[in-house]
N, C-alpha and C positions, 0 to 999 in steps of 0.2 A: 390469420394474424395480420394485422397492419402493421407495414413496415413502417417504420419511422422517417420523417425528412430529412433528417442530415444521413442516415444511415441509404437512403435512393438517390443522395447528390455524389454521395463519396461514388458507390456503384454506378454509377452513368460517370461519373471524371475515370473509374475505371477502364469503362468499357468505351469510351470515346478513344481516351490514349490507346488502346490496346487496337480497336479498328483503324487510329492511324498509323502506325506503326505497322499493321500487319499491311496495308494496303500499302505502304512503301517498300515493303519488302519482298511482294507480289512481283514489281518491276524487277528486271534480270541488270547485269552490267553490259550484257550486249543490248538492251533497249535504251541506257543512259548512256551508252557507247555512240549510239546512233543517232540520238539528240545531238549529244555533243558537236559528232561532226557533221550534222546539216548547220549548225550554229559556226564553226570554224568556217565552212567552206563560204559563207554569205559574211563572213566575216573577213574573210581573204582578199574578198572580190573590193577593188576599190568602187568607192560611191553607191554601195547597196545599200539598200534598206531591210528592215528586219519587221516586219509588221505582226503585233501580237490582237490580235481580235476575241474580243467575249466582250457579252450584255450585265450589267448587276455585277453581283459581285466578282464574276466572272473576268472583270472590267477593273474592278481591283487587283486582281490577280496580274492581271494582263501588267500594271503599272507594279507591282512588286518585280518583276522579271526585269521589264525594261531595268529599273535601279541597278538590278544584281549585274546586269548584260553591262551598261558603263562604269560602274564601282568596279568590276573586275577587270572588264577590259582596257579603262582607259590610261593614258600615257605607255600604253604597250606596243603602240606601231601602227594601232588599227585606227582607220575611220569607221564611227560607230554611229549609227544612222537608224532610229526606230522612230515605228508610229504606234501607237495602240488604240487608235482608231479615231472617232473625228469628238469634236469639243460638242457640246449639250445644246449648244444654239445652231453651230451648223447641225446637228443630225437633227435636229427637230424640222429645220428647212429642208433637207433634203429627204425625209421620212413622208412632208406633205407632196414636195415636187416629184419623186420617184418610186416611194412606197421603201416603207421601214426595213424589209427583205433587201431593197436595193445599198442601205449608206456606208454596209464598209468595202463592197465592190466597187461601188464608185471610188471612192476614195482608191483603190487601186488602179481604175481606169485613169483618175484624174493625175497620179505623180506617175503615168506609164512603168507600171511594174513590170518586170523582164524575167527571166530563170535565173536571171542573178542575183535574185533577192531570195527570202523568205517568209513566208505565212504561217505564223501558228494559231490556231483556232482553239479556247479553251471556251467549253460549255459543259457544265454540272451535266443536265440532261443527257447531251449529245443533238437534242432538236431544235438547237435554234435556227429557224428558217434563214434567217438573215447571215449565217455560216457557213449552215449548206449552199446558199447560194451563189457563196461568193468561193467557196472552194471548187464549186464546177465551174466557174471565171478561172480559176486557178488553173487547172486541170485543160481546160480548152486551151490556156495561154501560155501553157509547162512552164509555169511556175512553182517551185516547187514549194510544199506546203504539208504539214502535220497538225495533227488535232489530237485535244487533249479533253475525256469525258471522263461520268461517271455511270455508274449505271449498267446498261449493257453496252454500252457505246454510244449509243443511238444512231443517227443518218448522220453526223457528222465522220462517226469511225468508219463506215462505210462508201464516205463519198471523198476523203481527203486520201492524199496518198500517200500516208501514213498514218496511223493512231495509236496512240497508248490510252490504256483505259481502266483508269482504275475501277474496279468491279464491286460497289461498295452501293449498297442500296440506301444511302443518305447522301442527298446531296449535299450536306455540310460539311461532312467528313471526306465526302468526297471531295469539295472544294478544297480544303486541308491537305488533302494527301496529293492532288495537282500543282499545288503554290508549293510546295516542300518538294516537287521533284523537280521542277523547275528551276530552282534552288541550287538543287541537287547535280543537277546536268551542268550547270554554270561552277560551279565551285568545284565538284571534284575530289570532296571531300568522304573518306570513308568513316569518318564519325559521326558525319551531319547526323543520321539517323539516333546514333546513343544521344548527340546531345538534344536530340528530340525530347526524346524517351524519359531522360534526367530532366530535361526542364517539366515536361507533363507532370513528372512525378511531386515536383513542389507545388503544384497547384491543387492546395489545400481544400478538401468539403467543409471548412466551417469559412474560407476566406468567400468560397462561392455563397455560401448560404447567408453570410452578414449581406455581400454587395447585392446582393438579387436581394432580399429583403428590403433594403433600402432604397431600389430602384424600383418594386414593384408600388411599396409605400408614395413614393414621390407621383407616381402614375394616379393613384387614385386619391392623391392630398392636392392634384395641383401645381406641382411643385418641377423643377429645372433640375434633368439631368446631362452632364455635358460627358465626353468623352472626347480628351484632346493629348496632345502630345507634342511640347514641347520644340523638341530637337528635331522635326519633321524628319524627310526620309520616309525612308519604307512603314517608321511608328506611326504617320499622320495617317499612311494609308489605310492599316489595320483598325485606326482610332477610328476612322469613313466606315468602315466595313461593319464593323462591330455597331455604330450608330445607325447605320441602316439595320442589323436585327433587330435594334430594338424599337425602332421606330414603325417595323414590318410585323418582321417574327414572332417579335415579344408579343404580341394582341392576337394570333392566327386562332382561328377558332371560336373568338370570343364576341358575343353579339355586343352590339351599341359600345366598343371598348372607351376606357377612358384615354383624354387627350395625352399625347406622346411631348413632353415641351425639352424635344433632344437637340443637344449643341453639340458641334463635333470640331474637329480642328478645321480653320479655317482654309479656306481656297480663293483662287485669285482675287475675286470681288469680295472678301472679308479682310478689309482693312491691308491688305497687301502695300499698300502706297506709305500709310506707318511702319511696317518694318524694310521698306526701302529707303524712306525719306532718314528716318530716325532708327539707325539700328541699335537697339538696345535689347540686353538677354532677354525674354519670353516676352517681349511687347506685345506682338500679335494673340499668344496666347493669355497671357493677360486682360488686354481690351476685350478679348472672347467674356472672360469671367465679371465685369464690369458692372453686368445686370444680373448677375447672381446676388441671391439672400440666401440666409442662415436659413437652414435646412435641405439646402439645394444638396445632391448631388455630385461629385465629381468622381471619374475613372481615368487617371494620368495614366500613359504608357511614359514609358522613359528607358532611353539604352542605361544613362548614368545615371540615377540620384543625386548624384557630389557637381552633377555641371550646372553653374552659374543659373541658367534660362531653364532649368528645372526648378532647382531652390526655391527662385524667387517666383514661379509659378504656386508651389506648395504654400511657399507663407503665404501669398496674396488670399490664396483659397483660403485657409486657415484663420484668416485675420477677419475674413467676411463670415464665417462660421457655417463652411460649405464642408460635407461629412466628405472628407476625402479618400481615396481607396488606391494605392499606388501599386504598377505591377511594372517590374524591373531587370533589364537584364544584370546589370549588377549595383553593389549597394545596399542600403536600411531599406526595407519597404514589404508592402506586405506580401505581395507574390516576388521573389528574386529566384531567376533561372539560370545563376552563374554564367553566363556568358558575356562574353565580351565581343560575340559575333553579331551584328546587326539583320542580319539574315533570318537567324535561328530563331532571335527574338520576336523578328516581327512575325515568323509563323507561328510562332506562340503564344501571340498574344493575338492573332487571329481565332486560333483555338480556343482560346481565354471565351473571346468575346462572343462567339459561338455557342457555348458552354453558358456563358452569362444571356445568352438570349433565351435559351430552351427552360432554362431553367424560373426566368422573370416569369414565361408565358407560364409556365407549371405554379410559381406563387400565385399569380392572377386569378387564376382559374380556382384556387384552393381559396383565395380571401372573396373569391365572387360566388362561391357556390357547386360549385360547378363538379362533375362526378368525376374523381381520380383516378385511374389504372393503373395498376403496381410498377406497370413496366412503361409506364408512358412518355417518361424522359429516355431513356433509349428508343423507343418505338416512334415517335411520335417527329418526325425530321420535317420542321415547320419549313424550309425550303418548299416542299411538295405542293403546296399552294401557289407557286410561281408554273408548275407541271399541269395545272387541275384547272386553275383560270376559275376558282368559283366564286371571284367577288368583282367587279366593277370586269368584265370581261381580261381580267390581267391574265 
């Protein structure tokens, strides 16, 4: 019997929530016990730094923590001092000059890190050479230092000296249930996980099955999809995240794919000087939407719907006749996950956009020909291609 598409998207938003969920729940309160206070004690120390390291999205993650690590701590007493690793024109120089393994060790060698700081190393895998390597710098220099994988640990649970690991054979999911405990360890919260669980559960199979229809559509018409976010924060960075699936994930598999024409919320050299010079509500995201036409695309995150530099984001899209798709922590719109927490949200809308990648590549593959497997949207963890390295040596 053929199962139906909306009836394999509701099942896979099932069984995603339910693997992250159980993989948060996997962790003990003595392993968030222990994060916690290697995070106090580098947080005690005056003039330390906190250095979070990962590659890809791994790299996003890293930048969700840092936010939670000052949003919570800050005007509390502490000097709060992070890095999460070096900017895209230094690592590329120091990737030529020392070799790609060497650029977040250096950067430790370069601000003389002490044992009074901390390293946390997050990697889907667990193999990224450029982790391992800098956690035996760690290790030689007692520094202390924790790593955070998925998978079976890989050599980074092995070589840092400490790991938690979530054990979860996707690395998407797996990325998911790392950014939420991290989260998790910073907040302190014994509901983070329900209100996980309750936002998962509003994420609708016919809201997934319109925006992946109309993204896969845009993919092979030509046409501009953007995914931005307004009120930045930890939304831009999930807005990053989710653009990179679809720019990646979304084609895995697929020979000769069609052109990807993905916009995502802007970063320092996208018009940053406009929303310094002239601060007005959703400017920069605005001027994003500028060379958008009618049939374009859009995937807004938004904490609030009702704030000003959202609105006027919505109407601008609206007014250009760009199909827009809104996902919310609270407010009118099409995905709303009651909250009012910024945290919660942005891992949710990491989820989201996750979910919104596997599922584009699965339209793709269905409007291109391509032969279906009942179970292929669970099975099928396009991460794995970053593991396998089978296209341009990645």
């Amino acid at each position: 019997m053929i199962i139906p598409l909306e009836q394999r998207i509701r099942e896979f938003e099932e069984h995603y929530a339910n693997e992250v969920v159980r993989g948060l729940k996997s962790f003990s309160n003595e392993d968030i016990d222990d994060v916690a206070k290697l995070i106090q004690n580098a947080l005690d120390t005056q003039r330390n730094t906190i250095y979070i390291f990962g590659n890809g999205g791994s790299n996003a993650i890293a930048r969700h923590f840092d936010l939670s690590l000052k949003d919570t701590f800050r005007g509390k007493g502490y000097g709060i001092r992070t890095n999460t690793g070096v900017a895209f024109d230094l690592s590329q120089q120091l990737a030529l000059e020392c070799g790609y393994e060497q650029i977040f060790r250096q950067t430790l060698e370069d601000e003389q890190a002490n044992s009074d700081d901390l390293v946390i190393f997050i990697s889907g895998s667990g193999n990224s050479s450029n982790l391992i390597e800098t956690a035996r710098y760690c290790n030689t220099n007692n520094i202390p230092n924790i790593s955070f994988s998925g998978f079976d640990g890989g050599e980074i649970s092995r070589t840092a000296e400490k790991s938690l690991v979530a054990r979860i054979n996707d690395q998407q999911i797996a990325e998911d249930v790392i950014q939420s405990l991290l989260h998790l360890c910073v907040a302190r919260d014994g509901d983070y996980i329900p209100k996980l669980r309750s936002g998962l559960e509003r994420i609708s199979s016919g809201f997934l099955d319109a925006v992946t229809e109309d993204i896969a559509n845009a993919y092979l018409e030509g046409r501009n999809v953007y995914v931005l976010a307004p009120e930045g924060n930890g939304l831009s960075i999930s807005a990053e995240h989710t653009a990179h699936n679809l720019n990646w994930d979304a084609v895995y598999g697929i020979e000769n794919p069609p052109a990807r024409n993905i916009h995502s919320t802007p970063t320092n050299c996208d018009y940053s000087g406009i929303a310094n010079d002239r601060v007005a509500d959703g400017i920069v995201t605005i001027q994003q939407l500028e060379k958008a036409k009618a049939g374009d695309v859009l995937v807004l995150y938004a904490q609030d719907v009702e704030r000003k530099s959202v609105k006027n984001v919505i109407d601008y899209a609206r007014e250009k006749g760009v199909k827009t798709y809104i996902v919310s922590g609270i407010g009118n719109a099409d995905v709303v996950f009651d909250t009012d927490n910024q945290f919660v949200t942005a891992d949710l809308m990491q989820m989201t956009g996750h979910m919104i990648g596997r599922i584009t590549n699965f339209k793709l593959k269905y409007d291109l020909g391509y032969e279906i497997g009942e179970r292929d949207l669970i099975e099928n963890d396009l991460a794995q291609r970053r593991l396998i390295g089978e296209k341009h040596g990645l």
